[in-house]
Residue, then its C-alpha position, 0 to 999 in steps of 0.5 A: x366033658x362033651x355039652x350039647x347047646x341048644x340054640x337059636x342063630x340069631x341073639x334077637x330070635x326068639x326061641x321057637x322049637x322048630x328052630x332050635x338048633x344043636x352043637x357039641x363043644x367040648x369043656x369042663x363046665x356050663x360056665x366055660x361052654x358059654x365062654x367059648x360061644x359068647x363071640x358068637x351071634x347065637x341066642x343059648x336055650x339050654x346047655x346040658x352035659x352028656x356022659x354015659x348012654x346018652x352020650x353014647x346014643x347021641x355019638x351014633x347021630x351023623x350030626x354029632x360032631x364036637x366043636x373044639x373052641x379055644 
């Protein structure tokens, strides 16, 4: 299953919206996303799964690239 993450770059940022940033992981849960990302200094809004029309609309984006995390 392919996540889309929100989140801000820095863990001490508070969320602001203009700031949000995107990225794509793929995993089998939530749970195992945050896993993947929890060596990295980013302050996680929201994770949300992606499948059907919306996966298939957010793959037409040119920033939709998926991060593959051990």
């Amino acid at each position: 299953m392919i996540f889309k993450v929100y989140y801000q770059e820095s863990i001490y940022q508070m969320p602001v919206r203009e700031n949000t940033k995107t990225l794509y992981v793929e995993g089998e849960s939530e749970r195992e996303v945050r896993k993947k990302l929890a060596d990295r200094p980013y302050n996680i809004e929201y994770i949300t799964k992606l499948s059907g029309k919306y996966l298939e609309y957010e793959k037409q984006s040119e920033d939709f690239k998926v991060l593959e995390i051990e």
